[in-house]
C-alpha positions in Angstrom: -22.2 -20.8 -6.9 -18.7 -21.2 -5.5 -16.4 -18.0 -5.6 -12.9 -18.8 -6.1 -9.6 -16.8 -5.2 -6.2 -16.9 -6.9 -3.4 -14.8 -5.4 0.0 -15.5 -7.6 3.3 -13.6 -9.2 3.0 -12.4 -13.1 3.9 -15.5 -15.0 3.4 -18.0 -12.6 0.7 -20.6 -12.2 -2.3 -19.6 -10.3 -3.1 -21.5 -7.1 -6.9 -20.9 -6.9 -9.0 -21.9 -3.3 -12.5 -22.3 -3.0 -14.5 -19.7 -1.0 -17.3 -20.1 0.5 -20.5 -19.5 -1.0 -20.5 -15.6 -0.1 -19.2 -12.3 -1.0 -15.7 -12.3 0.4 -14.7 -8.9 2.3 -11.2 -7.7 1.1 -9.1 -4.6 3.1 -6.5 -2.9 1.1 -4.2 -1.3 2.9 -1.5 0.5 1.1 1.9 2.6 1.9 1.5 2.4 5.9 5.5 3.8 6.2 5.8 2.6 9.8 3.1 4.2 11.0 2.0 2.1 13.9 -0.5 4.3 15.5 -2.2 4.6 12.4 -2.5 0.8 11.6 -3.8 0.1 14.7 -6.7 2.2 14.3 -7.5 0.8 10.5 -7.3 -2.8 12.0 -9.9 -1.8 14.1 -12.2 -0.6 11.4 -11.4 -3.5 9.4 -12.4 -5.9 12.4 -16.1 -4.2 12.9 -16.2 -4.4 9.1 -15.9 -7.8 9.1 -13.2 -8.2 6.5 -12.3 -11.9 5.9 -8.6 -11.1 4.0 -6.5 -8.1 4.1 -4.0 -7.0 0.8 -1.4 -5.0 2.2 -0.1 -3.2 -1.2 3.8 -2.3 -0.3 5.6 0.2 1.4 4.9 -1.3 4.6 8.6 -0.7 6.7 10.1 2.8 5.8 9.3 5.0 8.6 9.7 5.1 12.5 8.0 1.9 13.0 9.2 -1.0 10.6 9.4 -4.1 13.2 6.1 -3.5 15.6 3.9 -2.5 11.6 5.5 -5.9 10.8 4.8 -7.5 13.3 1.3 -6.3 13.3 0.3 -7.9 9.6 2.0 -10.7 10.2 0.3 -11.8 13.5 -2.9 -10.7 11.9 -6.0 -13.1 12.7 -7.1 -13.0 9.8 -5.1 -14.0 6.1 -2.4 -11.4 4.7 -1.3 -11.7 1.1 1.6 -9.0 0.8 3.1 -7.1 -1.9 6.4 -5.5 -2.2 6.6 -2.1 -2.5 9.5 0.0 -3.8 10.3 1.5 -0.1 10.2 -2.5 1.1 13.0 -3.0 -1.9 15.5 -0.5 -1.5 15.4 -1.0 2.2 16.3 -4.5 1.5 18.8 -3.2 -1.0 20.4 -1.1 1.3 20.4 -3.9 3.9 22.4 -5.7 2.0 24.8 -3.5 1.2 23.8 -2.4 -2.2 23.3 1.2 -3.8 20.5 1.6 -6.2 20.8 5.1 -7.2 17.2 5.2 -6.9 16.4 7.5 -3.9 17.7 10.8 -3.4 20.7 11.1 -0.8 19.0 13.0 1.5 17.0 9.5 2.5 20.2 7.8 3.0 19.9 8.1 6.8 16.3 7.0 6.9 16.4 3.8 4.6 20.0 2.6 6.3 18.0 3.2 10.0 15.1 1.6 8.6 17.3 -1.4 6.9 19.1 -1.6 11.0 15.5 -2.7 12.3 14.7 -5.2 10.2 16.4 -8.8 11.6 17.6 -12.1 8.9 14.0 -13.8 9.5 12.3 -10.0 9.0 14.4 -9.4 6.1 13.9 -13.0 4.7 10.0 -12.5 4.8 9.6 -9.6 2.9 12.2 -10.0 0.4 9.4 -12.9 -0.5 6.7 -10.9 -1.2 5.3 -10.5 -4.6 5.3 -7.4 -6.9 1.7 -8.2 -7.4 -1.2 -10.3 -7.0 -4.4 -11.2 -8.8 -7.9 -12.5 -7.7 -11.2 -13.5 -9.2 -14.0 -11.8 -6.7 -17.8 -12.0 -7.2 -19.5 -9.9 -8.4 -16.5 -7.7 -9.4 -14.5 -9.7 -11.5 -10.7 -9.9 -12.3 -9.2 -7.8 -9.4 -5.2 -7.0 -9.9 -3.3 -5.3 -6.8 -0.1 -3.6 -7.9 1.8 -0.9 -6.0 2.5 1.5 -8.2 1.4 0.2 -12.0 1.0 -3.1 -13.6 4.5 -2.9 -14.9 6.7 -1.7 -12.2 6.9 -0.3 -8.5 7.7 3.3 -9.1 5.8 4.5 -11.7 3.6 8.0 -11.0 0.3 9.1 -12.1 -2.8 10.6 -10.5 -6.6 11.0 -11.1 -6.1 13.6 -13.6 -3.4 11.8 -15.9 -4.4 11.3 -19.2 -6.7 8.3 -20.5 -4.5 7.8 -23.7 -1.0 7.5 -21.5 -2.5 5.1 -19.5 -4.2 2.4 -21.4 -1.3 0.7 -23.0 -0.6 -0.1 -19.5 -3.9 -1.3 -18.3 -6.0 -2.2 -21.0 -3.6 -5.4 -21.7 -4.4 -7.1 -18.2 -8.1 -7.2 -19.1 -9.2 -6.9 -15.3 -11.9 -5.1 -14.2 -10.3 -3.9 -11.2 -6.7 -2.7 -10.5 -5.9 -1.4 -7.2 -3.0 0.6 -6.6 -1.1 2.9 -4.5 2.2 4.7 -3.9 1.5 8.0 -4.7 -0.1 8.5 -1.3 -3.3 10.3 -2.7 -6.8 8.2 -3.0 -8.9 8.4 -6.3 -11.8 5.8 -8.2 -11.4 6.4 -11.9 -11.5 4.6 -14.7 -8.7 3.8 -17.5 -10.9 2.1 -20.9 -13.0 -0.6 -19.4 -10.6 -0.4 -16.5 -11.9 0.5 -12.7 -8.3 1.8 -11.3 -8.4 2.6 -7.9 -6.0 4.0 -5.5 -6.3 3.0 -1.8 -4.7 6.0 -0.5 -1.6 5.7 2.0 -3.1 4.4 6.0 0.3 6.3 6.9 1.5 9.0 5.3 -1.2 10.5 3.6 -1.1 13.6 0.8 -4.4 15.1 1.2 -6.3 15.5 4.6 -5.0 13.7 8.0 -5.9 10.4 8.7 -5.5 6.7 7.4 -6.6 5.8 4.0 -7.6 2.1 2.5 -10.3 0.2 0.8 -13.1 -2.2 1.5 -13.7 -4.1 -1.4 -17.0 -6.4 -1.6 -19.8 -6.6 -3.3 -19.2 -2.5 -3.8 -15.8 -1.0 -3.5 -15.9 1.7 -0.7 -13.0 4.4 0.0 -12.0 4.1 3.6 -11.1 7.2 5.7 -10.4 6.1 9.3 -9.6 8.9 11.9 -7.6 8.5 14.9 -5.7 10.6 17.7 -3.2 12.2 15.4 -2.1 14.3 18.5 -1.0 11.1 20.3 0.1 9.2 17.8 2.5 12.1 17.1 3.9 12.4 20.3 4.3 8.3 19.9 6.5 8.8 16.8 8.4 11.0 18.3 9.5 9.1 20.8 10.8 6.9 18.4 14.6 6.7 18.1 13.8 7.1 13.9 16.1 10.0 12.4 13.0 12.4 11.4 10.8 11.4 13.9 9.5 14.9 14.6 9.5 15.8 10.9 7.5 13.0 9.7 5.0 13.3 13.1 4.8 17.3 11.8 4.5 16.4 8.0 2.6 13.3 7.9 0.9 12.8 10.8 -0.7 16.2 11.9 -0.2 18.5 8.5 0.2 16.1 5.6 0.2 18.0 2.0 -2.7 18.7 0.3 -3.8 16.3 -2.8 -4.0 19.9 -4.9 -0.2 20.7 -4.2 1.2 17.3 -4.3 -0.8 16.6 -7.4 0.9 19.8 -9.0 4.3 18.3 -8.4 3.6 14.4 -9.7 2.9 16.6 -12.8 6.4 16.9 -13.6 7.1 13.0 -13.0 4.0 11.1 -14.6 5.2 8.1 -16.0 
């Protein structure tokens, strides 16, 4: 039997491929923030894995970073699909001069230094991604990558929010798979007849150190790659990135714990 893929935006026609006659290896890497260190050591994981096409789910440029993680997926040897997250949007907001209203203040500094490293070609690229994309994989059906929810980039829940608030949004796509991210924290659950599935964040993770993403074949496996965190922190903070030294402290060598950050989504679910 011949396996097909379809990668496309929500309302537009589907370009479908042929694949070859085997199970197709997908990597989903989610909410890397810059984190160059950390992507490096996923991509090797992903190489001895085999992985014929990588999803990288948004969030890809805020942090110390942006151009060399750029640069990295797009000079992949293997196929990248991308999807916007809603860090990648308000940098591009920012770039171009706009306020959104829809990051607190404090960022200000980060997203305008972050919007200064990315150049017209840079900026052009990812302004093109997709807010999602969608692709038929044997055995496991339907597959939908979002960043946040099927409906927009910012929306918050976690493995313990409730069924009831959270099939209206799902159970309408009728896929059998829906991988997400942005809320940093990696979870398999299910939402009605839903598999939902959070890849976790490769680099800035909110439960224990180290880079987060998926493997998704004939099985769907949660990914935890380890690396030097010791030098990738002192590489971060020899960045010229306005927190370097806070985010190579908070999200590098003592991220927050999935119990405590999980406590404060509470208060922001949906």
């Amino acid at each position: 039997m011949t396996r097909e893929f379809e990668s496309s935006d929500p309302g537009e026609p589907h370009h479908v491929r042929p694949l070859p006659p085997t199970s197709v290896r997908i990597a989903a890497l989610y909410d890397i923030h810059g984190n160059l260190p950390a992507l490096e050591a996923v991509l090797r994981d992903i190489r001895a894995a085999r992985v014929d096409l990588v999803v990288s789910g948004g969030d890809i440029v805020p942090g110390p970073m942006p151009r060399e993680v750029l640069a990295s997926l797009l000079n992949l040897e293997m196929p990248v699909h991308f999807i916007q997250g809603n860090g990648d949007r308000e940098v591009l907001a920012v770039r171009a001069g706009a306020n959104t209203g829809r990051f607190p203040e404090s960022l200000r500094p980060l997203m305008e230094w972050t919007a200064g490293q990315l150049d017209d070609e840079s900026a052009r690229v990812v302004s093109g991604w997709p807010p999602s994309l969608r692709m038929r994989m044997w055995p496991l059906g339907f597959v939908f990558f979002c960043h946040a929810t099927p409906r927009n980039d910012t929306e918050i829940f976690t493995r313990f929010t409730a069924e009831e608030r959270l099939l209206p949004i799902f159970e309408p796509l009728h896929a059998a798979v829906v991988v997400c991210g942005h809320t940093h924290m990696q979870f398999d659950r299910r939402v009605g007849s839903t598999r939902v599935v959070n890849a976790g964040s490769v680099g800035m993770p909110f439960q224990e150190p180290g880079a987060y993403w998926l493997l998704l074949g004939d099985e769907i496996e949660l990914r935890h790659t380890t690396y030097d965190l010791e030098a990738a922190a002192e590489r971060i903070r020899g960045t010229a990135y306005p927190q370097a030294r806070e985010f190579a402290e908070r999200h590098v060598l003592h991220p927050p714990s999935e119990r405590e950050t999980t406590e404060a989504y509470s208060k922001f679910e949906l």
